[in-house]
PLY file of the C-alpha trace (Angstrom):
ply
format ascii 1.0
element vertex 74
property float x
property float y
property float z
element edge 73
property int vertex1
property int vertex2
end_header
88.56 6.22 -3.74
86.28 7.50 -6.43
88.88 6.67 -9.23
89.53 2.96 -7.66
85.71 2.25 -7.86
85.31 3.59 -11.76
88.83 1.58 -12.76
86.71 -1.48 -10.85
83.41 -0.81 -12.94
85.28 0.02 -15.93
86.68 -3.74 -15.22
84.00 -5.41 -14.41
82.48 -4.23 -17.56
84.81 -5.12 -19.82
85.14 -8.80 -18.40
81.22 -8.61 -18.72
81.40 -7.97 -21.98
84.22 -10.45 -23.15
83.13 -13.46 -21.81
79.64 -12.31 -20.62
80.25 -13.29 -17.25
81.32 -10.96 -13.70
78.22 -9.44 -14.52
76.13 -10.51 -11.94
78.92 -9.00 -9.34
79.08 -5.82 -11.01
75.44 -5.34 -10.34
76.07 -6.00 -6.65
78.96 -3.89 -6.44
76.32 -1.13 -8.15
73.74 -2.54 -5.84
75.84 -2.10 -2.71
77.07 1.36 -3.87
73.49 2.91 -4.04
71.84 1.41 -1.03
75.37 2.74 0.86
74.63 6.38 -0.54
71.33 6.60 0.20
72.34 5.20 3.88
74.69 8.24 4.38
71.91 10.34 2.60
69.35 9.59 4.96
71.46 9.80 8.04
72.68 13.40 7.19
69.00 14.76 6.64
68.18 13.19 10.15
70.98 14.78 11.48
70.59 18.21 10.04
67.17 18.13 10.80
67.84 17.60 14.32
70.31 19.82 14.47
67.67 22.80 12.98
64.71 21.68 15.31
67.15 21.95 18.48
65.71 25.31 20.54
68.29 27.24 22.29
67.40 29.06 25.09
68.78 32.46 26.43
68.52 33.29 29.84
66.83 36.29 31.52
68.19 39.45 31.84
66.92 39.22 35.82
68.51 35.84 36.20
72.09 36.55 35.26
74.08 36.85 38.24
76.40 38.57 36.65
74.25 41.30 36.24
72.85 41.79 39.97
76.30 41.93 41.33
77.35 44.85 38.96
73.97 46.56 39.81
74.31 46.04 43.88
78.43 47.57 43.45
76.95 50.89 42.02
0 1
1 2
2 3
3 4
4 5
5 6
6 7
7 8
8 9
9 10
10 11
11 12
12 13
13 14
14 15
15 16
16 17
17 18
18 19
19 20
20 21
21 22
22 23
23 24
24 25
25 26
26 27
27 28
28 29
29 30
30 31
31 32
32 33
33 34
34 35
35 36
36 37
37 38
38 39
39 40
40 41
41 42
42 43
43 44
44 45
45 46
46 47
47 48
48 49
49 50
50 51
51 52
52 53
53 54
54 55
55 56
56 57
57 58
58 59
59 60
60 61
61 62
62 63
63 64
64 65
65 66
66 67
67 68
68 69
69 70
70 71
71 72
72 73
């Protein structure tokens, strides 16, 4: 994907340069790519964050039932 969108730039450019025009759409497409990346950017801090500030809880020795049964069959 990365090489299609350089061989599209790389385009782009050159058409810009020959006959000065397409160069209002490669800005777009350059545009579109940054405010896309910075959208995937932002949504992977908020997730990570998230993830970090979750807080995971253990239970009690005294409340695992487990536990009491084993201690009431000695």
């Amino acid at each position: 994907m990365f090489s299609t969108i350089t061989k599209l730039c790389k385009t782009q450019f050159r058409l810009m340069v020959k006959w000065r025009k397409g160069g209002v759409y490669l800005i777009k497409i350059l545009i579109i790519g940054v405010i896309i990346v910075l959208i995937v950017l932002v949504l992977s801090v908020l997730t990570i964050n998230k993830g970090y500030s979750y807080k995971h809880s253990v239970d009690k020795p005294e409340d695992n039932p487990y536990l009491t049964n084993k201690k009431e069959k000695q």
